[in-house]
N, C-alpha and C positions, 0 to 999 in steps of 0.2 A: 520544646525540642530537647531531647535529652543531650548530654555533652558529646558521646558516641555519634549522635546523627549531626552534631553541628561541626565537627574536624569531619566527616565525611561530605559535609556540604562544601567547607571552607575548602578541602582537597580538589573539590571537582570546580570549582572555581578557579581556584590555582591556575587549573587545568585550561589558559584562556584561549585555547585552539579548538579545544571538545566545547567550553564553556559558550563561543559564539557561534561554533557549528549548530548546537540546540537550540538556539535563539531562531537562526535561520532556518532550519527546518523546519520548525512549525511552524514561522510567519508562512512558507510557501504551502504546507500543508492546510494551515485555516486558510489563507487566502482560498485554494483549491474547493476546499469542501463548498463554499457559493459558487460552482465554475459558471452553473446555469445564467449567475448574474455581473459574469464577466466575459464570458463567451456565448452567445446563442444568437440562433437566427430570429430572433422574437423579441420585438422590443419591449423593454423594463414596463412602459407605461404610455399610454394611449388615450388621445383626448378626440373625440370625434360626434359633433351634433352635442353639445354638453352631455353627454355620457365619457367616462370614465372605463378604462378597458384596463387588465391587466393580464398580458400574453404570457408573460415568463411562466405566470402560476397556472392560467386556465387557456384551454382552449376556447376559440372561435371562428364560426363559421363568417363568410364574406356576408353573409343575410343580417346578421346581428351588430354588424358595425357599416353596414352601407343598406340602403330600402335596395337596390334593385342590383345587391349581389348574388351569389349563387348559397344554394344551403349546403355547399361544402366545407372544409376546411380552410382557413385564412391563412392563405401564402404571403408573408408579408413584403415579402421581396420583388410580390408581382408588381410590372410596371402599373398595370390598370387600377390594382389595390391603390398603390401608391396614391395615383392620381386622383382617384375617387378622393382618398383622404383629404391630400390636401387642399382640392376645389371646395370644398364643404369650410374651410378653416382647419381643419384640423392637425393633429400635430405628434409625433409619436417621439420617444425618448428612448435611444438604441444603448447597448452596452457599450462597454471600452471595443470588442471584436465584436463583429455584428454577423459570426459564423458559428454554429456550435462545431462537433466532432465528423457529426455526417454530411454539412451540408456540402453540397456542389458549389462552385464561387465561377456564374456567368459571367458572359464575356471578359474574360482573359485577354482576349487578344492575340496569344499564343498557344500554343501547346501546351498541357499539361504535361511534367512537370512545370513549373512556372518560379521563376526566380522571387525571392524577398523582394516588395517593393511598399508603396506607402499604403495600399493597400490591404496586403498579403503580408506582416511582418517577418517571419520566417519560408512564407514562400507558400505554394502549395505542392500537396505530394501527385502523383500520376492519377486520382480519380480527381483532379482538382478538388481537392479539397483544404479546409487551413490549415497549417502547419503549427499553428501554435496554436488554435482550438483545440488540437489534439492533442498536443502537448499537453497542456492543462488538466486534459479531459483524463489521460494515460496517465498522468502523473499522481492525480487521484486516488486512480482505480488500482492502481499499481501498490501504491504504500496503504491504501485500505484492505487489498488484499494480504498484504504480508502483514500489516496488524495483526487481521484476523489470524491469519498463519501460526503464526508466531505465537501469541495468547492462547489459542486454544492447544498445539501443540507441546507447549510449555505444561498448560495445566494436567495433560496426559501424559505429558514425559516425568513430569515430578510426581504424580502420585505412582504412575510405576515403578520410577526406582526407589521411591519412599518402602513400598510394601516388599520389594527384594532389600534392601538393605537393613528394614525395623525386622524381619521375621529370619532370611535368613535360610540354609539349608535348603530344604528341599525345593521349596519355593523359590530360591535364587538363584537354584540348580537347574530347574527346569525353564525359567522366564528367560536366563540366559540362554540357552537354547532355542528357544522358539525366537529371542529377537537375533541370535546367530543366522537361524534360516531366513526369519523375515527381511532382514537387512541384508539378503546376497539376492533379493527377487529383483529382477531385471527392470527396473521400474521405467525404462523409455521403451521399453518390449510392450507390457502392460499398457501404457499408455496408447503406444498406438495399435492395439490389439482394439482400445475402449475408445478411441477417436473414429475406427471404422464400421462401431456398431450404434455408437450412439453420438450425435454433436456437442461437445464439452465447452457446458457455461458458466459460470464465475462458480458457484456452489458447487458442480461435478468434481471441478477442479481443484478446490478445497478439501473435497472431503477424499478425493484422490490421495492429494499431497499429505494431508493430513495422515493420514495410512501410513507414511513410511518417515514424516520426517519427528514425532514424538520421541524416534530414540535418540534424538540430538542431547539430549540434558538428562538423559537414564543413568548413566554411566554417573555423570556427577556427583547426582544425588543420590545414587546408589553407593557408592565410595563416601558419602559423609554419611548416612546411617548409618554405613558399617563400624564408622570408628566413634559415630553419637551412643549408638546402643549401648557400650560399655562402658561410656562414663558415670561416674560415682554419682552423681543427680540423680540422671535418667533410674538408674538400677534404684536409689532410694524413692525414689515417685513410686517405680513399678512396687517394690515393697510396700508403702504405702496404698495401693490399690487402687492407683490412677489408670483409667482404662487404656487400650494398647491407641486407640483413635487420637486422646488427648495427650497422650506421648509424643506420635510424630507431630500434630499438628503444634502444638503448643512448647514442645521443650525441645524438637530436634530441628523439624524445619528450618524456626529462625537462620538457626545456624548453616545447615544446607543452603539455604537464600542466598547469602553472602557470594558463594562458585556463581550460584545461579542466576543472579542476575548480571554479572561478568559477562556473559556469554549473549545475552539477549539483544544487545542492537547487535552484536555481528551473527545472530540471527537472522534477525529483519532483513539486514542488505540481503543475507541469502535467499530470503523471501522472496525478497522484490527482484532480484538478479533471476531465481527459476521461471518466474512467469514469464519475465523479459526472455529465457530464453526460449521457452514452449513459442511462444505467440512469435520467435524468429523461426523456429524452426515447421512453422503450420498446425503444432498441435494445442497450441495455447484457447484465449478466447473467441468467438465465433468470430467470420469474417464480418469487417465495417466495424468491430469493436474498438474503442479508442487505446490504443496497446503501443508502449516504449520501442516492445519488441518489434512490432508489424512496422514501425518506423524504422528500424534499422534494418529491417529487410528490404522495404524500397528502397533505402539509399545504397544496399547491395543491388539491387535489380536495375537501379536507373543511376549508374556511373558519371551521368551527363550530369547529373544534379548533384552538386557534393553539398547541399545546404541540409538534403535528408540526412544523410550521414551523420555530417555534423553535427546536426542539432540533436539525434536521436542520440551521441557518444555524449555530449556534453551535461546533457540532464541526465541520461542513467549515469555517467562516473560522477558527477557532480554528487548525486543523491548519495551515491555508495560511500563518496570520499566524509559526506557530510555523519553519514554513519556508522562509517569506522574512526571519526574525530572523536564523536559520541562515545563509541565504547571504549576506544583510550581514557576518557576522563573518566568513565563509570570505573575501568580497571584501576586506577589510581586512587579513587576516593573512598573504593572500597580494600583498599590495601593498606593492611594496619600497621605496616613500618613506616607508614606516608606522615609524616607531621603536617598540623595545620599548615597554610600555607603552601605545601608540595614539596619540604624538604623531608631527608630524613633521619 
């Protein structure tokens, strides 16, 4: 590690507010990515007749795990399954929540909504369904979407402002222009102009968003080739007859990076804050999709229940707060009056 990367580590260290918010986000994000083996209606592993079953991974019909079930799908929650199983000896191994995102959670006892209870830990929302199956499930899907978001927008927004600020003139003349128009297009017009013709799913919506949020980090990196181009290096490479490709990538970038990744996790939240708001406002992911947002719209729809609410406020700002901690310590570590340690 060069000494430059080791005071920018020690900074962000420093930084012990960003420093344990990163810790904690990814523990809930790996956690998340096995949701299927923390939340599902399908248990882990199944012992039935000395055969070995594994539901989480593979489907089974009632005929493959019982002689005189049906050759349909194995409902594991049906009573008669159940009891087939364990008259035989048999024995199954359920996750921590034994609901994925869609299932229905029988007799309740009451009405859906249904309060947290030892069952239910967050409760369920108005299809009865789990509250924190979904949670999980949304929380997922939610920061994989703004990953995705985020990384590939980045990669279009920097080579953008790369090519307006390495060349310059006409070219900078006219890309400004076009991103002037493209950035005043109405884009919740557009959206539901493209929600009433077609039903928008994870990918539509990416590559939707994608569309317009690229010029978040244009400007940026457009303003440090501006002022890379003309430094004494750069012009002696170009003298030397280093090509215009191995210019930006290799002798300006670096330095453009530095802005550029400043700005990236308060990216993400913005990420993961749009989806959250499409999927509140109806134009997000399809309906029954596991979505932050479609949580905090039932807990606007059904007032009686303030657990939807709540729990739908406390993980999206939870998430946001955790990734705007993040980008404080990014801003600091990459801030070259910062001395090791966080002084300066």
């Amino acid at each position: 590690m060069t000494p430059l990367n080791a005071r920018r580590l020690a900074n962000f260290r420093a930084n012990r507010r960003g420093w344990w918010s990163l810790w904690i986000f990814a523990a809930l994000f790996l956690v998340t990515l096995f949701a299927e083996f923390i939340a599902n209606d399908r248990p882990l592993v199944a012992h039935v007749d000395g055969h070995w079953f594994v539901p989480v991974l593979t489907d089974y019909a009632e005929s493959d795990i019982l002689p005189d079930g049906l050759p349909t799908e194995a409902d594991w929650h049906d009573p008669e399954l159940v009891r087939g199983i364990a008259g035989r000896g048999g024995w199954m191994l359920w996750p921590a929540i034994p609901y994925s995102y869609a299932t229905v959670v029988r007799d309740l006892g009451q009405p859906a909504p249904s309060p947290p209870s030892a069952r239910n830990w967050l409760g369920t929302d108005d299809q009865a369904r789990d509250v924190l199956a979904r949670v999980i499930y949304g929380f997922r899907i939610s920061v994989l979407f703004g990953f995705t978001l985020t990384i590939a927008g980045s990669v279009l927004g920097i080579a953008a402002g790369a090519v307006q600020g390495f060349y310059g003139g006409a070219v900078d003349l006219l890309f400004q222009r076009f991103i002037e128009i493209w950035s005043g297009m109405p884009q919740l017009f557009l959206l539901i102009i493209l929600a009433s013709i077609i039903q928008p799913s994870f990918w539509i919506l990416l590559a939707f968003l994608l569309a317009f949020s690229w010029m978040g980090l244009t400007g940026v990196v457009r303003a440090e080739f501006l002022r890379g181009r003309n430094l004494d290096y750069v012009r002696a490479a170009r003298a030397l007859g280093v090509s215009d490709t191995r210019l930006m990538a290799r002798h300006i970038l670096p330095n453009a990076m530095v802005a550029t990744l400043t700005f990236l996790p308060f990216t993400l939240s913005g990420s993961v804050t749009i989806l959250a708001s499409l999927d509140f406002l109806g134009f997000g992911l399809p309906p029954g999709s596991p979505s932050l947002g479609e949580l905090l719209s039932q807990g606007k729809n059904n007032l009686q229940a303030p657990w939807l609410a709540f729990t739908g406020f406390v993980v999206l700002g939870g998430v946001l707060t955790l990734l705007i901690f993040v980008g404080e310590a990014v801003r600091d570590a990459l801030d070259p009056r910062k001395l090791p340690g966080g002084g300066r």
